[in-house]
DRENBASE-307289 format. One line per field, with one value per residue: x, y, z of N, C-alpha, C, O, CB in turn; residue in one letter; residue number from 1. Coordinates in pm, 1 decimal. Atoms other than C-alpha are relative to their C-alpha. Glycine has a CB too. Layout:
// residues N
n_c1 = c(X ...) .
n_c2 = c(Y ...) .
n_c3 = c(Z ...) .
ca_c1 = c(X ...) .
ca_c2 = c(Y ...) .
ca_c3 = c(Z ...) .
c_c1 = c(X ...) .
c_c2 = c(Y ...) .
c_c3 = c(Z ...) .
o_c1 = c(X ...) .
o_c2 = c(Y ...) .
o_c3 = c(Z ...) .
cb_c1 = c(X ...) .
cb_c2 = c(Y ...) .
cb_c3 = c(Z ...) .
rest = c(A ...) .
nr = c(NUM ...) .
// end
This chain:
// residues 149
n_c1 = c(-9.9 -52.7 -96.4 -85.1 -103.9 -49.9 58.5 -148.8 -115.0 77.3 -22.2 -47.8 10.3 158.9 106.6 58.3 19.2 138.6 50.5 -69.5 88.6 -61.8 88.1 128.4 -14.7 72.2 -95.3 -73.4 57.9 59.0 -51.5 -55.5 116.0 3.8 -96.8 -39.1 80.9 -93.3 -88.2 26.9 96.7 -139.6 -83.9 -0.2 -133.2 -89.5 -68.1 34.6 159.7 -108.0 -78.5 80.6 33.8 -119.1 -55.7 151.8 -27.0 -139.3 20.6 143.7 16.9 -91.9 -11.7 93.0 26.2 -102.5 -29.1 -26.3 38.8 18.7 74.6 -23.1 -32.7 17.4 -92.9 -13.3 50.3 -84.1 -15.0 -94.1 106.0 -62.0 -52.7 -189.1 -22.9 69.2 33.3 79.7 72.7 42.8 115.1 91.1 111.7 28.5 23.9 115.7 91.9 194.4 6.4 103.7 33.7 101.8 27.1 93.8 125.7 -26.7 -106.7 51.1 90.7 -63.2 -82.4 23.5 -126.0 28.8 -97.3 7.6 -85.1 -45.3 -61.0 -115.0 -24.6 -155.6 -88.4 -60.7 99.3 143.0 113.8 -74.5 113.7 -13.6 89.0 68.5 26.3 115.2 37.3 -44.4 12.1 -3.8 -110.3 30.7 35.6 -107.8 -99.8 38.9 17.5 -109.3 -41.6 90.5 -39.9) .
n_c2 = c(-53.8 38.8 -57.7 -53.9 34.2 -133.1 -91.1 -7.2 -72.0 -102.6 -162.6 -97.9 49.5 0.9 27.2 129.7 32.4 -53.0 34.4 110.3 82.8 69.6 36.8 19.7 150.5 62.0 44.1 97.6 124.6 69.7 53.1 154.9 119.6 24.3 61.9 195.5 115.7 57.4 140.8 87.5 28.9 80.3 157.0 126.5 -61.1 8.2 -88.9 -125.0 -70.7 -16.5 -122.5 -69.2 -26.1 -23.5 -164.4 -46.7 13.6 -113.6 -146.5 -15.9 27.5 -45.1 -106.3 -131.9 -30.8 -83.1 -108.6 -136.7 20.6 -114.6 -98.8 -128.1 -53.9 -103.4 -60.4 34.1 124.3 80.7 174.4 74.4 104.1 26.5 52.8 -35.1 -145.5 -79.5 -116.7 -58.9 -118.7 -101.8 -120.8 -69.4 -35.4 -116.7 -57.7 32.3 -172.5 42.0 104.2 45.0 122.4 71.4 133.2 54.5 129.2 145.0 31.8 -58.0 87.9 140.7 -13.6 -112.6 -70.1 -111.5 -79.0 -156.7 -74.2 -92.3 -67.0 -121.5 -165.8 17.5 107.3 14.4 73.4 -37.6 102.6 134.6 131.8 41.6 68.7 115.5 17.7 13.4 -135.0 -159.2 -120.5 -34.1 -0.8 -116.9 -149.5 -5.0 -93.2 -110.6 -17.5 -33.5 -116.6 -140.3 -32.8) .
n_c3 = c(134.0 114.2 49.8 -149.8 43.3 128.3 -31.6 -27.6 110.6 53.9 -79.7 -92.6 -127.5 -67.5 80.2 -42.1 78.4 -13.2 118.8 93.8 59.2 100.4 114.5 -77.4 -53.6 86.3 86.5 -13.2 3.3 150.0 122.5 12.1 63.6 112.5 18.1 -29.9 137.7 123.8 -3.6 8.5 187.0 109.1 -72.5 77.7 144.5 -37.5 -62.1 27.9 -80.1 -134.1 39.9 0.8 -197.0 -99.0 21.4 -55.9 -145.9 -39.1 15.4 -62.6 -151.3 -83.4 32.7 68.5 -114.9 -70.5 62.9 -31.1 -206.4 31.4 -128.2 7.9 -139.3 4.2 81.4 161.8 65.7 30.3 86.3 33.7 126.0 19.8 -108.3 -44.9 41.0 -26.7 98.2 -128.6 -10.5 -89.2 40.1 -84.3 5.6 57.5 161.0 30.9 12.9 -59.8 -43.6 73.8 4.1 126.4 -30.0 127.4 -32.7 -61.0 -137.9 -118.8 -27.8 20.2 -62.2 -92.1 -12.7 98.9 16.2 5.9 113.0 -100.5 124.8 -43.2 49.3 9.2 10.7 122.3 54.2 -3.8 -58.8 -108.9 20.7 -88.8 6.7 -34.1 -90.8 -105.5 -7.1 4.6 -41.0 -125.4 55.5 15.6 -118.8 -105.7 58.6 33.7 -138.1 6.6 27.9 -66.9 -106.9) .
ca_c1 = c(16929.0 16949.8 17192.1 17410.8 17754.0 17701.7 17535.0 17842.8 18072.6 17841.5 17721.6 17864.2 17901.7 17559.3 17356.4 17107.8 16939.9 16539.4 16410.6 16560.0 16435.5 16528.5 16330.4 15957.4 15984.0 15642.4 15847.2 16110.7 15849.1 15688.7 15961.8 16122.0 15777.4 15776.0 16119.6 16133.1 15801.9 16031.4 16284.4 16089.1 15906.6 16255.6 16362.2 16250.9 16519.6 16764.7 17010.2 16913.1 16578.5 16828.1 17026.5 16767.6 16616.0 16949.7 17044.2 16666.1 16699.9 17056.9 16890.0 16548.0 16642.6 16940.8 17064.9 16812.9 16758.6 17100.0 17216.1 17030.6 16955.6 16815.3 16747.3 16659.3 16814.5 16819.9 16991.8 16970.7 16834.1 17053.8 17087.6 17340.7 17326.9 17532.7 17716.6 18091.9 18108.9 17905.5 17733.4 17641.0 17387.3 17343.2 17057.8 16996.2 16663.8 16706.9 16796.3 16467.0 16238.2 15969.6 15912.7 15683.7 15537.9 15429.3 15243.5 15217.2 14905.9 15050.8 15330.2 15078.6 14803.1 15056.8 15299.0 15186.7 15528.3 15577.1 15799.5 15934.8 16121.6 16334.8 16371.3 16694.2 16823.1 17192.5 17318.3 17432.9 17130.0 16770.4 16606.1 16691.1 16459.1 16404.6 16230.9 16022.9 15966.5 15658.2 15420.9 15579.5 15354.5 15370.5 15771.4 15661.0 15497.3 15838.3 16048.0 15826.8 15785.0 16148.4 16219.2 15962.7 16146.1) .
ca_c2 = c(19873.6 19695.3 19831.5 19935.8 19832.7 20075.0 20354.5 20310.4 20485.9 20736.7 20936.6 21235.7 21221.5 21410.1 21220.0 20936.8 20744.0 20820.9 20596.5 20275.6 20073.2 19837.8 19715.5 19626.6 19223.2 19179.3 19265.3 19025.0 18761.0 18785.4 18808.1 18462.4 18309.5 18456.9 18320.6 17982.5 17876.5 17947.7 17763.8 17492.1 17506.7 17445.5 17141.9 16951.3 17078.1 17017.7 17187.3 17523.5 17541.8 17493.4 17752.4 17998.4 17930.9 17939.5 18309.3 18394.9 18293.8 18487.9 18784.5 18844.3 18628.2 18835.6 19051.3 19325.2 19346.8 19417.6 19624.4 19871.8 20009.8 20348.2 20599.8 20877.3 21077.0 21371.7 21533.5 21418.5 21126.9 20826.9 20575.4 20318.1 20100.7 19800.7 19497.5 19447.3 19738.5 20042.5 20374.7 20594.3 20925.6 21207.9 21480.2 21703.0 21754.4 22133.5 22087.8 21838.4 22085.1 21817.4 21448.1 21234.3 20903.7 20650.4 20312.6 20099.3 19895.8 19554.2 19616.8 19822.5 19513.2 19198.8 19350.3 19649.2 19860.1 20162.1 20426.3 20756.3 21018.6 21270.1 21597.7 21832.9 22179.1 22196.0 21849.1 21676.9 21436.5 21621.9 21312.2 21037.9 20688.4 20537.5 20203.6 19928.7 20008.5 19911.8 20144.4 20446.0 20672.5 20634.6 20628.1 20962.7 21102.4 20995.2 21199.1 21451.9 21471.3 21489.0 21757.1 22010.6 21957.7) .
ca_c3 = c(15983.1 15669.7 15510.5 15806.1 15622.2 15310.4 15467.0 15683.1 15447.8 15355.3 15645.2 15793.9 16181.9 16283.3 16006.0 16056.2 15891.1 15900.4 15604.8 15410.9 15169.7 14843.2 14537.7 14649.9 14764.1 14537.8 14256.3 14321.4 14379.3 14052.0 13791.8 13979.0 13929.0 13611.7 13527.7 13730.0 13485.8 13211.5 13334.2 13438.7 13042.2 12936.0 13143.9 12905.0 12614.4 12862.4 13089.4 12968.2 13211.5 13538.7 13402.3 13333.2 13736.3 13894.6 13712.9 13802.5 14137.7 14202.1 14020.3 14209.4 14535.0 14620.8 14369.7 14305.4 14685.1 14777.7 14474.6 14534.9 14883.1 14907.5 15213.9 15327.4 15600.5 15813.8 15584.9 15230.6 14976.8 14923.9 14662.0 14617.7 14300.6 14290.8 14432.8 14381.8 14140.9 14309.5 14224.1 14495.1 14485.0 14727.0 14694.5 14907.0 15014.5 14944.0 14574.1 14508.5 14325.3 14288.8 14347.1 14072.7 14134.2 13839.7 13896.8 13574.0 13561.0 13571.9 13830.3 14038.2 14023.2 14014.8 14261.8 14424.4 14340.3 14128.3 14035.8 14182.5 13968.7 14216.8 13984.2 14094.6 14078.3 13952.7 13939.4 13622.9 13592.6 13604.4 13728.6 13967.9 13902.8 14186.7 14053.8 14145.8 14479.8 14735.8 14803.8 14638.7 14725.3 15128.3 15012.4 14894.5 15205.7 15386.8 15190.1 15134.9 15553.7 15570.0 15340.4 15494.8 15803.0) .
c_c1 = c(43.9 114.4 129.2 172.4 6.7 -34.8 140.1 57.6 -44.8 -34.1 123.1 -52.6 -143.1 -75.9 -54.9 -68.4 -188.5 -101.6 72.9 -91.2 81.7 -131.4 -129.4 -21.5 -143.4 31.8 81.8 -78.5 -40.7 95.7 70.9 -110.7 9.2 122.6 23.0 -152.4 74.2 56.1 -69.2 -78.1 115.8 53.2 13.4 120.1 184.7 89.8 -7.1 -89.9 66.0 82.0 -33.0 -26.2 91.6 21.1 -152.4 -18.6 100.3 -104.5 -119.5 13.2 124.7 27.0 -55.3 -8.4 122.9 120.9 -47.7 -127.6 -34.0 -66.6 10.8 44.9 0.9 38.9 -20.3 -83.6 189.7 22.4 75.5 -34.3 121.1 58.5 148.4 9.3 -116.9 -63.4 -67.6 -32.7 -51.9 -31.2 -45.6 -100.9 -13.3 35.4 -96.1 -57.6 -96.4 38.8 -165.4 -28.8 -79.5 -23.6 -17.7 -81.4 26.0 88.9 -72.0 -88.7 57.1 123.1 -7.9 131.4 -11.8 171.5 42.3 113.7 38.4 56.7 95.8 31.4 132.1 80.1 -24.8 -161.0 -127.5 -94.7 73.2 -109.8 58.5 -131.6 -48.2 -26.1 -102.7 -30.9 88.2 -96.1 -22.2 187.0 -1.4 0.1 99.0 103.5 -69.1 2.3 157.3 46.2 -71.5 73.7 88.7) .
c_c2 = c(-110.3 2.0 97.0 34.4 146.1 138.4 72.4 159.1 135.3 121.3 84.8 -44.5 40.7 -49.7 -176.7 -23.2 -32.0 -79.2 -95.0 -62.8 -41.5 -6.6 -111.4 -204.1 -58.5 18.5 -109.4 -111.9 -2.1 -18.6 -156.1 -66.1 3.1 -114.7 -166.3 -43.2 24.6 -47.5 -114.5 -75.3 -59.3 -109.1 -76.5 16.9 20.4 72.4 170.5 50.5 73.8 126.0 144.6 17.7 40.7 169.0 79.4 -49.8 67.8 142.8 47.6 -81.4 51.7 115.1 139.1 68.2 59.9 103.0 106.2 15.8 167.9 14.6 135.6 50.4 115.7 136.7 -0.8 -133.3 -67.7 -114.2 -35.1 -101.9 -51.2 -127.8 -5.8 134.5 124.0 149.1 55.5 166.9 48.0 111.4 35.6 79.3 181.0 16.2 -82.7 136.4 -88.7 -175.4 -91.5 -187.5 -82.8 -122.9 -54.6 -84.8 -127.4 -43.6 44.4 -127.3 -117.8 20.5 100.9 82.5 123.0 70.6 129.7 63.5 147.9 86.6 100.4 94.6 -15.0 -116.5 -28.3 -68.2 80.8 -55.5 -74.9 -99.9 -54.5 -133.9 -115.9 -49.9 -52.2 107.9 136.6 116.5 46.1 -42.3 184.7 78.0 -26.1 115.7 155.9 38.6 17.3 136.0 88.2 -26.4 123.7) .
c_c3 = c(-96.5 -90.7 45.1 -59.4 -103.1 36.4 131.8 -66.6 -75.8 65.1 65.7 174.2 71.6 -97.7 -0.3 -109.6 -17.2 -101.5 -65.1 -45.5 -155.4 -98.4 79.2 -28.3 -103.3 -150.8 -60.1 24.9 -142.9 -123.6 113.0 -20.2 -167.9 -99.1 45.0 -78.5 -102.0 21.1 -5.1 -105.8 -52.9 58.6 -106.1 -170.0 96.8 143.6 5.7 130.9 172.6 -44.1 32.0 171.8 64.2 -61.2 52.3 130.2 96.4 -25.2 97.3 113.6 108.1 -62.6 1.9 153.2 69.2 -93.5 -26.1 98.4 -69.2 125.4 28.1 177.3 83.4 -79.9 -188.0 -64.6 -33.3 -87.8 -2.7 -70.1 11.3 60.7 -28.4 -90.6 59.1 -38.1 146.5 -39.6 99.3 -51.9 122.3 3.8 -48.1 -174.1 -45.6 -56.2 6.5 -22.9 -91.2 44.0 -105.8 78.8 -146.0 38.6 51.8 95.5 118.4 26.4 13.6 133.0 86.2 42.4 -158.7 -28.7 69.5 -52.7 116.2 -119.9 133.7 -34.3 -26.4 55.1 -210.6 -56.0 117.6 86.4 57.2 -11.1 132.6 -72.3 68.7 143.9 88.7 27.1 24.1 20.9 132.9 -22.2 14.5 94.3 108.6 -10.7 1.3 179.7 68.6 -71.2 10.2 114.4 -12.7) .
o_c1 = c(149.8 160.6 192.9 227.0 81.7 21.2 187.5 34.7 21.3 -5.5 224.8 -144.4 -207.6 -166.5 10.8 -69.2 -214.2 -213.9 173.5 -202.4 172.8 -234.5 -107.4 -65.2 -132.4 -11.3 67.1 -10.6 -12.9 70.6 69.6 -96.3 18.5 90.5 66.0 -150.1 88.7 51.8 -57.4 -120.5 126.0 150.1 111.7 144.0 286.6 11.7 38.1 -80.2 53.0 71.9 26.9 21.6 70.7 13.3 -148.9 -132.5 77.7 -135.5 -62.5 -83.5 146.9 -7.6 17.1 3.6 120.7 213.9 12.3 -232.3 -0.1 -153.0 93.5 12.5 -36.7 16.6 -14.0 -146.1 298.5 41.4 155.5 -133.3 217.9 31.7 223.4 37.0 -220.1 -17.0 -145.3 56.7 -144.4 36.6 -125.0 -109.3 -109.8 0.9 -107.3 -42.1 -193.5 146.7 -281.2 63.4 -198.0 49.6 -106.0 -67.7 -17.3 100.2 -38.9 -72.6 -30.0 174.4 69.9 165.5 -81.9 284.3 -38.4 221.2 -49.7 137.7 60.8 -4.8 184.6 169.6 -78.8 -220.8 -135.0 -182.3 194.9 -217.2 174.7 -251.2 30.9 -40.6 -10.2 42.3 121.4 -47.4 -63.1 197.9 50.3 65.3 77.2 158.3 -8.8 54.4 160.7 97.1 -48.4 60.3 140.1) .
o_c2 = c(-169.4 -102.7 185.2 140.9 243.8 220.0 184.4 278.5 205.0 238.1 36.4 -118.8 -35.5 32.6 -280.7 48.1 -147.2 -29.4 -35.2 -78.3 28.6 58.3 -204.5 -257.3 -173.5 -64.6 -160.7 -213.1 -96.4 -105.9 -249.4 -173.1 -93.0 -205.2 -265.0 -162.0 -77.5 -151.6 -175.5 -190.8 -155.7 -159.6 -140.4 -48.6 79.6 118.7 238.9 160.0 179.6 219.8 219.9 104.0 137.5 254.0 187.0 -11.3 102.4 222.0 135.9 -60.6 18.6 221.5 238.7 190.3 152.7 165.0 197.1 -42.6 219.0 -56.4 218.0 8.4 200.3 254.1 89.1 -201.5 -13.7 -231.1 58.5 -173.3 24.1 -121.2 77.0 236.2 104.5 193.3 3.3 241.5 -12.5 174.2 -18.3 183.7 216.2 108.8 -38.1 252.6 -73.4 -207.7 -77.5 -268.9 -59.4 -158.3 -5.9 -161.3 -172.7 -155.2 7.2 -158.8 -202.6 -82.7 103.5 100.3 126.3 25.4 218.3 3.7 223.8 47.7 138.7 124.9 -92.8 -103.8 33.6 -26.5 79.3 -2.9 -80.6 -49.4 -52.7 -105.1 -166.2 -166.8 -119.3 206.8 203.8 229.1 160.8 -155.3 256.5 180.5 18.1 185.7 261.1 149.8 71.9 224.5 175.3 86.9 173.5) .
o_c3 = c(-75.7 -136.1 -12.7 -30.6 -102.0 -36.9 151.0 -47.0 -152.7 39.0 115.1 208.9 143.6 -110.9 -6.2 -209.9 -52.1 -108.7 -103.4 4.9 -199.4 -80.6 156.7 -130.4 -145.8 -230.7 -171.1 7.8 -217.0 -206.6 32.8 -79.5 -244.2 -176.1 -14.7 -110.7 -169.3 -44.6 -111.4 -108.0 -128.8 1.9 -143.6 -271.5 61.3 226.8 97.6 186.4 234.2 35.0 108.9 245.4 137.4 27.5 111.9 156.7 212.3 63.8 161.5 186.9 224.6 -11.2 0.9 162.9 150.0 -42.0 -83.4 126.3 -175.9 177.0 -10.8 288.4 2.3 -50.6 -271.9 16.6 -52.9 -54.1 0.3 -54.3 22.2 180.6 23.4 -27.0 -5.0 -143.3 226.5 -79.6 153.6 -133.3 199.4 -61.0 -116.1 -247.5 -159.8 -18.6 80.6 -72.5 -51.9 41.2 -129.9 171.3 -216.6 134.1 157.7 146.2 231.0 144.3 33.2 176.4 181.5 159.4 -259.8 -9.5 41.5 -53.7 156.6 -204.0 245.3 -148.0 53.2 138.6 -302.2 -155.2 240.4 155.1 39.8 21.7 173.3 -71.0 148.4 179.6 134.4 30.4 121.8 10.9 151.0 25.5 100.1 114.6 221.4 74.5 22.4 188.2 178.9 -2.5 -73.6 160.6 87.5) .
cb_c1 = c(98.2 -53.7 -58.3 3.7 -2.0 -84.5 -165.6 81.8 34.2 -102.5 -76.8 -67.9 122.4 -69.4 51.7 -84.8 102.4 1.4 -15.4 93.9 -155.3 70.0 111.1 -156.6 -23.0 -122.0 49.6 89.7 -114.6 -119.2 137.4 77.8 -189.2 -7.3 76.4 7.6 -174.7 64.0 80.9 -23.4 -61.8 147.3 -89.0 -197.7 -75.9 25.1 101.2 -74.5 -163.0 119.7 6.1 -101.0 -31.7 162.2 54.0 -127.8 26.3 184.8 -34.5 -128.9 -14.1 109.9 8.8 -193.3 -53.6 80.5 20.0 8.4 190.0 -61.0 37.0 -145.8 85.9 13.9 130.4 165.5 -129.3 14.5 -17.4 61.6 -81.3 27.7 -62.6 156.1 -3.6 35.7 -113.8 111.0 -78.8 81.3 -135.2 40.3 -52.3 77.7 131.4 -69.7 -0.1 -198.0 7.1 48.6 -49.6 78.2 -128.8 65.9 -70.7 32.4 157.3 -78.0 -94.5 75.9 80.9 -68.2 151.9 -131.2 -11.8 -19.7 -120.0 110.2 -142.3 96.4 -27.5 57.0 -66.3 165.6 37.2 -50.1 -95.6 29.6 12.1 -7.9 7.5 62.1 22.3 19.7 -82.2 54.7 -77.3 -125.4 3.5 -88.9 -186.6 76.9 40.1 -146.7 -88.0 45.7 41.0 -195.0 54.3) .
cb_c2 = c(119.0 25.2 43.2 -167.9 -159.2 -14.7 -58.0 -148.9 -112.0 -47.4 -2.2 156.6 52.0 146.6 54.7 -7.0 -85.2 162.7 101.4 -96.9 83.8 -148.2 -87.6 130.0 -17.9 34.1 42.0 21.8 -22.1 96.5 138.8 -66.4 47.2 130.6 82.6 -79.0 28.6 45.0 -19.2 3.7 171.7 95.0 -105.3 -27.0 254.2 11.5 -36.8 2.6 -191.3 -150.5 -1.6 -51.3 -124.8 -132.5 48.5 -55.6 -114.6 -9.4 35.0 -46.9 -164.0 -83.3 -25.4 -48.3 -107.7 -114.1 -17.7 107.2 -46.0 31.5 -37.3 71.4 -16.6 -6.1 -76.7 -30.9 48.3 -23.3 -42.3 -32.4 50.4 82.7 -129.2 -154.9 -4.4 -10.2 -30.8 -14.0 2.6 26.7 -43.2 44.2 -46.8 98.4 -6.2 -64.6 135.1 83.3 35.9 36.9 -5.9 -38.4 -19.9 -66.6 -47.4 -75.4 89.5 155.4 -2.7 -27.6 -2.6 -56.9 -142.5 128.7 18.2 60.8 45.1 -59.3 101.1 -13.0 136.4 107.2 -155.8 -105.9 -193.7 -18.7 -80.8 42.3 -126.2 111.1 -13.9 -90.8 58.9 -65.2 -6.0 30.4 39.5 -95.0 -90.6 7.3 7.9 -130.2 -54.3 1.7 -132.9 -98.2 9.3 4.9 -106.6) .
cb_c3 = c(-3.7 -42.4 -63.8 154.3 -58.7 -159.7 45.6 -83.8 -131.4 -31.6 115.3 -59.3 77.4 45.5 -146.4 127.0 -3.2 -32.9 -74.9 55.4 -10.4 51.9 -137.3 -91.0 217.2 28.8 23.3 86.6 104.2 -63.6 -105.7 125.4 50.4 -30.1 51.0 242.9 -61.4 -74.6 120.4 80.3 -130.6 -29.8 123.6 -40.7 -84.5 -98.6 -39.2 -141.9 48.1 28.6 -129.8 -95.5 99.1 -25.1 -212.1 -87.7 12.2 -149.4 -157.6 -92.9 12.6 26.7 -63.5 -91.2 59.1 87.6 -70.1 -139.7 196.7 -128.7 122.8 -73.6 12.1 78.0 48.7 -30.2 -176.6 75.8 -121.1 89.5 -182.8 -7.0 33.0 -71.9 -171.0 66.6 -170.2 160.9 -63.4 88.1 -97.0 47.3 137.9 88.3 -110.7 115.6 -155.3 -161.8 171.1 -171.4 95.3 -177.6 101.1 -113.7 -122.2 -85.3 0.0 -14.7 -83.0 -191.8 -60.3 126.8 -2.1 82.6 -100.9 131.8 -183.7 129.5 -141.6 2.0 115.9 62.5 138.0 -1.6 7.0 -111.7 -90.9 197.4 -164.6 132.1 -81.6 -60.8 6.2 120.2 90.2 -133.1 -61.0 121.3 -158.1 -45.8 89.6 -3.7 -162.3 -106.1 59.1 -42.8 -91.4 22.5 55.8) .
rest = c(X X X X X X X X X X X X X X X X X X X X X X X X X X X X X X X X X X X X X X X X X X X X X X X X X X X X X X X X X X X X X X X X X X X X X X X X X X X X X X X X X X X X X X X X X X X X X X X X X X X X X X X X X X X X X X X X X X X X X X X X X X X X X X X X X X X X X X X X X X X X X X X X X X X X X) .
nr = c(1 2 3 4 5 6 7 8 9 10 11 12 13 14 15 16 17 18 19 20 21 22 23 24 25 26 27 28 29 30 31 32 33 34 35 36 37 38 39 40 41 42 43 44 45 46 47 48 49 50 51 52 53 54 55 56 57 58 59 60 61 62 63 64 65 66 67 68 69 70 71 72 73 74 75 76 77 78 79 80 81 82 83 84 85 86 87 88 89 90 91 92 93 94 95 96 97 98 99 100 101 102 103 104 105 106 107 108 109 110 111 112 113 114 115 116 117 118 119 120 121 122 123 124 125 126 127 128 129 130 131 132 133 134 135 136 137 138 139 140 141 142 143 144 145 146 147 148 149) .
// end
């Protein structure tokens, strides 16, 4: 497991963990390309360009991947957003009422990652974004194959 440490702290004693996954790795490849050619446009104006790469290299070659983790389990959906400060969401599959998937054009053709939108029954927030994943819509038929169980 990936995410073995935070998921840790989370389950209950009969609950596994059936599904994990983070922000979709062709994502994270294209904004550091996008970003390390800006940096490397700005070299030439100085110290700035290094700057730029190195925070675009933290953000997209570590950050994004391990702030936020998300799975699903026998039991429930899981997000955790975050690294030293955290944010953690549990939904259980019986209050889902429905489950939307978006692709935009240029993240679906440049990166092959999308969106899915988890709507709920009596929690505070309506919707749950789950973005920029890898194929969200076999994402989809995990969750969705889970909560018909």
């Amino acid at each position: 497991m990936k995410f073995e440490e935070i998921w840790k702290k989370t389950l209950s004693s009969d609950e596994k963990v059936e599904f994990e996954f983070s922000v979709g790795d062709g994502y994270r490849r294209l904004g550091l390309i996008v970003w390390g050619l800006i940096g490397l446009a700005l070299l030439s104006s100085g110290s700035i360009g290094i700057f730029i790469f190195l925070i675009a290299l933290f953000y997209y070659g570590y950050y994004l991947k391990v702030a936020n983790a998300f799975a699903f389990t026998n039991k429930r959906v899981l997000i955790h957003r975050g690294w030293l400060s955290t944010h953690t969401i549990s939904v259980d599959y019986s209050k889902i009422t429905d489950v939307h998937v978006t692709e935009p054009f240029f993240e679906k053709m440049l990166a092959n990652t999308g969106n899915i939108a988890i709507n709920t029954a009596g929690t505070t927030t309506d919707q749950i974004m789950v973005r920029h994943v890898q194929s969200p819509y076999e994402i989809k038929k995990q969750l969705d194959g889970l909560k018909d169980r």
